[in-house]
N, C-alpha and C positions, 0 to 999 in steps of 0.2 A: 339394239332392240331385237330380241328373238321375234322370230318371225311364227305367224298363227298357224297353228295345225289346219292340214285343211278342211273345208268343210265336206262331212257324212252327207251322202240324198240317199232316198229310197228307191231302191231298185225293182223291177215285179222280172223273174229271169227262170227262161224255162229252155231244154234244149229242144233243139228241133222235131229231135221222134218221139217228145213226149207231148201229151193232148197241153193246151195253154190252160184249163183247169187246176194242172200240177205244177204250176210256176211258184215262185219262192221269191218273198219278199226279203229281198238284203240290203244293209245298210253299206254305200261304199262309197267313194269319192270321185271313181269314175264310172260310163258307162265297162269300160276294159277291166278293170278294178271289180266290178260287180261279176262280170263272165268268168273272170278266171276263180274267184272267189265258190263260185256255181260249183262247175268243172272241180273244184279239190274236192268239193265236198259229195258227190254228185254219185250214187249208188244203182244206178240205172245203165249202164255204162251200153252202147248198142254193138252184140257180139264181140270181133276181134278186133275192133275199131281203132285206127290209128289218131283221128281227129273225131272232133264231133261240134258241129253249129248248134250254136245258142242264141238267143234272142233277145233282148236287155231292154227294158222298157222304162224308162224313167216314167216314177209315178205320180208328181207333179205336173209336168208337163205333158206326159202321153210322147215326148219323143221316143222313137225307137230304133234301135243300130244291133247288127248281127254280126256274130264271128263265129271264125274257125279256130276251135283252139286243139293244138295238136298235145296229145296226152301225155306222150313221153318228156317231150322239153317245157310242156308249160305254154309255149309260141303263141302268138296267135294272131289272125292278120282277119280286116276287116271282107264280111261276105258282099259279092255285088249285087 
């Protein structure tokens, strides 16, 4: 039996040096999922910056988790 695609949640995900007014609602399967998703698309980029923290707010639940995600490889490791 194939196994179910996973399931989509909605994200609300902004990076850190933008106001949380400009946050973007994305559909993704995880909070990491939704950050890195951010970060590709993500036009605001701060100076020569080698990483940049984002902020990923599940909109269901109101939980929320932050990362670093480093520009060149994609990486990304959770902020404390």
């Amino acid at each position: 039996m194939p196994l179910a695609p996973p399931e989509t949640r909605a994200f609300r995900v902004h990076a850190r040096h933008v106001d949380a007014h400009h946050a973007r609602t994305l559909q993704a399967t995880s909070f990491e999922a939704a950050a890195v998703a951010y970060v590709e698309d993500l036009h605001e980029l701060p100076g020569d910056a080698e990483e940049i923290n984002v902020i990923v707010r599940e909109v269901e639940s109101g939980h929320e988790h932050s990362f670093r995600v480093y520009l060149e490889s994609g990486n990304f490791l959770p902020c404390a």
